[in-house]
C-alpha positions as CSV (number, residue, x, y, z in Angstrom):
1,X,23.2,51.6,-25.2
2,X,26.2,50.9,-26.9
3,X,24.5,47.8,-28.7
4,X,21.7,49.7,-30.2
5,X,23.9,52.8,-31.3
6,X,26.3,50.5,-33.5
7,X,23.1,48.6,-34.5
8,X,21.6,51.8,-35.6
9,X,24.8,53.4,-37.7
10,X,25.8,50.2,-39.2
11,X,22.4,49.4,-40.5
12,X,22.5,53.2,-41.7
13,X,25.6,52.7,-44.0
14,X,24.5,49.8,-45.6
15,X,21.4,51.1,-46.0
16,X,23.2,54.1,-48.1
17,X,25.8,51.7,-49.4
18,X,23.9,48.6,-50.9
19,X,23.4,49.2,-54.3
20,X,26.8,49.8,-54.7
21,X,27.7,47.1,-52.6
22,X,25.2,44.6,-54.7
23,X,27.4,45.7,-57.9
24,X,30.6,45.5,-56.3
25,X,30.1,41.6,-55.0
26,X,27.8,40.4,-57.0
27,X,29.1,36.9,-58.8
28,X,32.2,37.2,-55.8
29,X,32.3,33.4,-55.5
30,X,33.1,32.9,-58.9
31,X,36.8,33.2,-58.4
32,X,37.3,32.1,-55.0
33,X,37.6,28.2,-55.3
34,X,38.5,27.8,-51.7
35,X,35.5,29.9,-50.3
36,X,32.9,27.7,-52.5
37,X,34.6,24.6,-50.9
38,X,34.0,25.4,-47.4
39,X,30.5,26.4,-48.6
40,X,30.1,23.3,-50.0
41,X,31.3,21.0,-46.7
42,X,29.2,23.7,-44.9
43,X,26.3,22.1,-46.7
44,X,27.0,18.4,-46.3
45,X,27.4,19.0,-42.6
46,X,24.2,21.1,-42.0
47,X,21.7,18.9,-44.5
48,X,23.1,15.7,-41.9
49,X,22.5,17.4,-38.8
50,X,18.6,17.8,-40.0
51,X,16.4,19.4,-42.8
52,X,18.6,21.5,-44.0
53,X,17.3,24.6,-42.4
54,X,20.4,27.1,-42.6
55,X,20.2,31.1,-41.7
56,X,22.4,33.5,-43.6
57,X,23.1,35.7,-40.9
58,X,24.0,39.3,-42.4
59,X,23.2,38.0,-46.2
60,X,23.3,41.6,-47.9
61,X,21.8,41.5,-51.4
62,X,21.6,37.6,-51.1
63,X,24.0,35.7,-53.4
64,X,25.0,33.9,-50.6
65,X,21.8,32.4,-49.5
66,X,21.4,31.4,-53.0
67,X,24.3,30.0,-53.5
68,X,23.5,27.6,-50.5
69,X,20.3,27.0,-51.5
70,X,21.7,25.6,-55.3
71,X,23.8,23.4,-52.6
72,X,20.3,21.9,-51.4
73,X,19.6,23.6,-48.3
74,X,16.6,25.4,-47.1
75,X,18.8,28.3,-46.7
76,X,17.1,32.1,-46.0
77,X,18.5,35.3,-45.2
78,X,18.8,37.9,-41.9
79,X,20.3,41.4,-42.3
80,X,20.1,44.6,-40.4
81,X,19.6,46.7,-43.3
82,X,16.2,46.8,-44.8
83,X,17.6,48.1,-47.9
84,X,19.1,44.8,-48.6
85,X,16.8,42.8,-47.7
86,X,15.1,44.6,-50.5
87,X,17.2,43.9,-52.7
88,X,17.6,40.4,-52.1
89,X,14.2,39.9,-52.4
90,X,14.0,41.5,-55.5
91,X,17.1,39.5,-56.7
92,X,15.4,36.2,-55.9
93,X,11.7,36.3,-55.4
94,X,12.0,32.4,-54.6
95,X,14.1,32.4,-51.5
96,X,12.8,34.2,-47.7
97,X,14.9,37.4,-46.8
98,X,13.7,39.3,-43.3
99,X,15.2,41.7,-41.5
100,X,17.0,41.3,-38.3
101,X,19.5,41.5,-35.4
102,X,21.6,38.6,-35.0
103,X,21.6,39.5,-31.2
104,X,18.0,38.0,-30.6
105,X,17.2,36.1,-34.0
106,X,13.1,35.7,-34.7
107,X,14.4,32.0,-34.8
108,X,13.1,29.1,-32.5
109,X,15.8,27.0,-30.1
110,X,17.5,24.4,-32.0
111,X,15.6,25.2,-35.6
112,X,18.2,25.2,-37.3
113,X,20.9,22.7,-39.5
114,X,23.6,25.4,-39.6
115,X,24.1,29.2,-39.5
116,X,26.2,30.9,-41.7
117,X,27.8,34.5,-40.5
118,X,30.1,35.7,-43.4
119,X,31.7,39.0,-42.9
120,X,29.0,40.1,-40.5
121,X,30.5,40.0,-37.3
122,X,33.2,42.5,-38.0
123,X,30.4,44.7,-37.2
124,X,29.8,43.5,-33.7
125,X,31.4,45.3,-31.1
126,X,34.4,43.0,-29.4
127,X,32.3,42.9,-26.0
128,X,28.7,42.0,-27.3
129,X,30.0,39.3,-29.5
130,X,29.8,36.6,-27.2
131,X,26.3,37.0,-26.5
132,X,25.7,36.7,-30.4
133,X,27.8,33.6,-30.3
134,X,25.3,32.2,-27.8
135,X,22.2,33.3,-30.1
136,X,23.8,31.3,-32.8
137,X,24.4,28.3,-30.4
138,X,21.0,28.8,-29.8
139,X,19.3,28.1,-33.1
140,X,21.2,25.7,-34.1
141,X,20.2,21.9,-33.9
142,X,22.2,20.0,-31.7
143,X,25.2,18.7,-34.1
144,X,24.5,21.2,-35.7
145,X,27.4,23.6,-37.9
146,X,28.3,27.5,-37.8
147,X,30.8,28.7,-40.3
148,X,32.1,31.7,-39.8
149,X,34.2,34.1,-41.7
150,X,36.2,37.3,-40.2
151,X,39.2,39.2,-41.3
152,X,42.5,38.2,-39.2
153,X,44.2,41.1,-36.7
154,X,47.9,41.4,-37.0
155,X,48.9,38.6,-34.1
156,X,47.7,37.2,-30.6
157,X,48.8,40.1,-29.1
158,X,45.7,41.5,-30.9
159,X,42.8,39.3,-30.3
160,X,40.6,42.3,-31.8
161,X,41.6,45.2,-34.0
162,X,39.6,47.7,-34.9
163,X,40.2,48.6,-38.7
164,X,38.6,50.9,-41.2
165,X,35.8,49.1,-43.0
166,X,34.9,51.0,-46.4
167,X,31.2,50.9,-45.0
168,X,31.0,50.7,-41.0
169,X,33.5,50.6,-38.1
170,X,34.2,46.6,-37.9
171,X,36.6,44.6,-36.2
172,X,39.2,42.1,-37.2
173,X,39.8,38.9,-34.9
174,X,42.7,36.7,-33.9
175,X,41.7,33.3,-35.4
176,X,42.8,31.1,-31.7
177,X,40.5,33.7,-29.9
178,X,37.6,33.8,-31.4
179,X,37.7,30.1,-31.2
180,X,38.2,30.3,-27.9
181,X,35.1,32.3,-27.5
182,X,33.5,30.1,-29.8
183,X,34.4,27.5,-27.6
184,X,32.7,29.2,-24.6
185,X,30.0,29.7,-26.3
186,X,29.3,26.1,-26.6
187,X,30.4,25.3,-30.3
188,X,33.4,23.4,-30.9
189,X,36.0,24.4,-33.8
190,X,36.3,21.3,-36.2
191,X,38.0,22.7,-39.0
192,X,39.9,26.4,-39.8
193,X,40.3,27.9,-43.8
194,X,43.2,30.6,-43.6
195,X,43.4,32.4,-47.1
196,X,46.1,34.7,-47.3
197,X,46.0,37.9,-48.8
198,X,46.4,38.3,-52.7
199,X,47.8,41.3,-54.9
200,X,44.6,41.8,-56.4
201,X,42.7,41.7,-52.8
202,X,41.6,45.1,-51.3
203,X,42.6,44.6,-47.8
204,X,45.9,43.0,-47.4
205,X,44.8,40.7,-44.3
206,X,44.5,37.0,-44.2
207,X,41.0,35.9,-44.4
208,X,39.4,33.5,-42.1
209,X,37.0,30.8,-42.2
210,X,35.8,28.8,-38.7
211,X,33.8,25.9,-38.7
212,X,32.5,24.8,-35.4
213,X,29.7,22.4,-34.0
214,X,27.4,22.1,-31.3
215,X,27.4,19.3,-29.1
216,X,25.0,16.4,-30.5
217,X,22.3,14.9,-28.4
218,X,23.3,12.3,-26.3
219,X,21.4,8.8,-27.1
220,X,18.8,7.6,-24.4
């Protein structure tokens, strides 16, 4: 299947790939100001739709997840690659790290505050995504948040554009469609971040951050 082929040679490369990738981003945050604020209302928004429970969905070595959990969630970590996980682990003993496919997450319905899926869906292949979409819809507590961050394609005449990731084949998105299928999906877009690219950036394209919500319960 076409699913479990890109499952298998993504998790592969990063499996070669993650120490240098751990090097390479560790401390990334540090100068992106408008990242850590999105993080940030991420938070707020996912500790008021419940405990706090938040999955970092393709977390690599884990900075992320612990970044979230300085923010006060009860954030852990999902990733394909085993190697990673490793090394998150090994990076912060404190915080859970499993291995995983966010196409049928070990997670119960509606467990979850919010789910975080930075950079990891690039890796999805444009026809599979919306059943991923519906996974994350799945966990998630009703009024609960997703975040979601993707590179841009070049226009709407491109909603998906394959590009050449320095690790795995991945996919860039045009923001309106991928709301869209957010939208089918059941999770409503509330707010967009649109950085644009900087000289020092690797990738001239214009980073991306949705936030959207699933319907809350309705009262009795």
């Amino acid at each position: 299947m076409v699913e479990h082929d890109t499952l298998t040679s993504t998790r592969a490369a990063y499996d070669a790939a993650a120490h240098t990738y751990a090097e390479l981003f560790r401390g990334a945050l540090r100068d992106r100001p408008l990242d850590r604020a999105i993080l940030s209302a991420f938070a707020e928004l996912a500790r008021a739709a419940g405990d706090g429970r938040v999955a970092d969905l393709g977390c690599g070595p884990g900075d992320i997840t612990a970044h979230l959990h300085e923010l006060g969630l009860a954030a852990f970590g999902v990733d394909a690659s085993p190697v990673m996980v490793e090394l998150a682990r090994q990076a912060y003993p404190a915080l859970r790290f499993e291995v995983g496919s966010m196409a049928a997450l070990d997670i119960d319905d509606g467990a979850l505050g919010g789910v975080l899926s930075r950079w990891s869906v690039i890796h999805i292949p444009p026809l599979e995504l919306p059943a991923v979409l519906a996974e994350f819809h799945r966990v998630l507590a009703p009024g609960g948040h997703l975040l979601i961050g993707f590179s841009a394609s070049e226009g709407p005449s491109h909603p998906s554009q394959i590009f050449d990731h320095a690790v795995a084949p991945a996919c860039r998105w045009w923001p309106d469609h991928l709301a869209a299928l957010l939208g089918e999906a059941g999770l409503t877009e509330v707010a967009r971040l649109v950085r644009e690219p900087q000289p020092t950036d690797r990738r001239q394209f214009q980073e991306v951050h949705l936030l959207a919500r699933k319907a809350p319960a309705v009262a009795a």
